[in-house]
Structures are given as C-alpha cells and as structure tokens.
C-alpha positions, 0 to 999 in steps of 0.5 A: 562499489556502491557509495549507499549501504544496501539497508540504506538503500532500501529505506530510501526506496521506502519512503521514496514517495515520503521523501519526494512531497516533503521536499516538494512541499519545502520548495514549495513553502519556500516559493510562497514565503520568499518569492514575489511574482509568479514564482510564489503562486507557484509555490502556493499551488506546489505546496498541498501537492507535495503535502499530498504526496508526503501523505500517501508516502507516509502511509505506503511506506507504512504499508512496506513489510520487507521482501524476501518473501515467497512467490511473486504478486502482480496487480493488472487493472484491478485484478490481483495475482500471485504466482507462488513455488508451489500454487497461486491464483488470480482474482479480480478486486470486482469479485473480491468478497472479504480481505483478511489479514491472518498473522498466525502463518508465518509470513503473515498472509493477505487472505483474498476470498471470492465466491466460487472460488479458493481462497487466495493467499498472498504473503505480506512479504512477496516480491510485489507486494506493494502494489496490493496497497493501490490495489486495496485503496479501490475498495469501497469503504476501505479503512486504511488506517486500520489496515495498517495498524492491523498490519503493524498491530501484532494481531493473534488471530485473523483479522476482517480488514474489508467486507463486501457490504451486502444490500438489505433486504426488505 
C-alpha cells in the first residue's frame, strides 16, 4: 500500500529535477545568509548551482507530455530510436536534417527527417520520451523556449522547431 497518490507520484517525478535546485538553492541562500566560516562560502557556490538546476527542471518538466503512449524511445550517444508496435526507426541527431512538431495526429508526433531516409515519427507521449529534451538541446541554435511553447501552444498544422542551416553559396 503506497502512502502517495499514483498521480502525485507522478508529479513529483515531473519536477523532480525542479524540486531538487530549489531546495538546494534554499540551503544554499540559507548557508550564505546565516553562516560564518567556510560553510557560507559553501553556500554562495551551492546557491547558482541549485538556481541552475531549477532552470533546467523547470523546462524538463515543461517539456513532460505524459505517458501511455505507443512504442518505446531510446537515445544512445546521440542517436535517437523509436520501436513502435507496428514500425520504428533509427537516426543519428548528426543526420538529422529538420525537426517537426505535427499536433494534427493523434498523439502529437516528433517528426525526425534526414536525407535518404523515411521520415521518423515519434509520439510525444512514448515510453522515453523525455530523453528527446537532451537529446534536442544538442541542436545547434535550437530554440528551446519556442519548442516548448509550441509543445503546449495547441498549434493547428506542423510546426519547423529546428532546421539544419545550410551554408551559402557564393
């Protein structure tokens, strides 16, 4: 018998990171303000590193879209798969040519396209999921604020989160 609601739980997992850097900022600030010695230059250097870390929990949490969802995704060194019931696929975020959000499907999907090959379609509410938000932020120029409010926006059509830029010719 479990003393947490399973919906509480699950929120707690959410923001686990979130919840971590607040506290260790608290301690932090804490440390700082109230100690003399060595401890307080503790918590001067504990304070921006648990700051940090409630940034990044925040916008992992944000980035959170449930579960439930169909097939399973794994991220290995930079090379994202999805195993699905039906099909999946593989691809290395070095290939990756353009990220897609699409809303029209139900569930929303991830769209991973790279040259030569299928498109590779990942449901935002797969089992693993989450890794996708590491794996994303290896993008160069990645806008991560709009990824996430595109992800919450209700958007009605596909939506470009990232675009390999391709160099000019001269």
């Amino acid at each position: 018998m479990s003393l947490i609601r399973p919906e509480a739980a699950a929120a707690l997992v959410q923001w686990r990171d979130a919840l971590i850097g607040a506290v260790l900022a608290g301690l932090g600030l804490w440390w700082a303000l109230a100690a003399r010695g060595i401890l307080g230059w503790v918590g001067w250097a504990l304070l921006p590193i648990g700051l940090l870390l409630l940034w990044v929990g925040i916008r992992r949490a944000r980035f959170h879209s449930g579960r439930g969802g169909l097939g399973v995704v794994t991220v290995d060194e930079s090379a994202v798969a999805w195993m699905g019931p039906f099909h999946g696929g593989a691809l290395s975020l070095a290939e990756l040519d353009r990220l897609e959000l699409d809303p029209t499907l139900q569930p929303p999907v991830w769209r991973l396209t790279a040259p030569g090959e299928p498109p590779l379609e990942i449901p935002v509410n797969a089992e693993g999921a989450d890794a996708l938000f590491d794996a994303f932020a290896q993008l160069p120029g990645l806008d991560t604020p709009k990824m996430l409010a595109e992800l919450r926006g209700g958007a009605q059509a596909p939506v470009t989160i990232w675009q390999k830029s391709r160099p000019r010719l001269h």
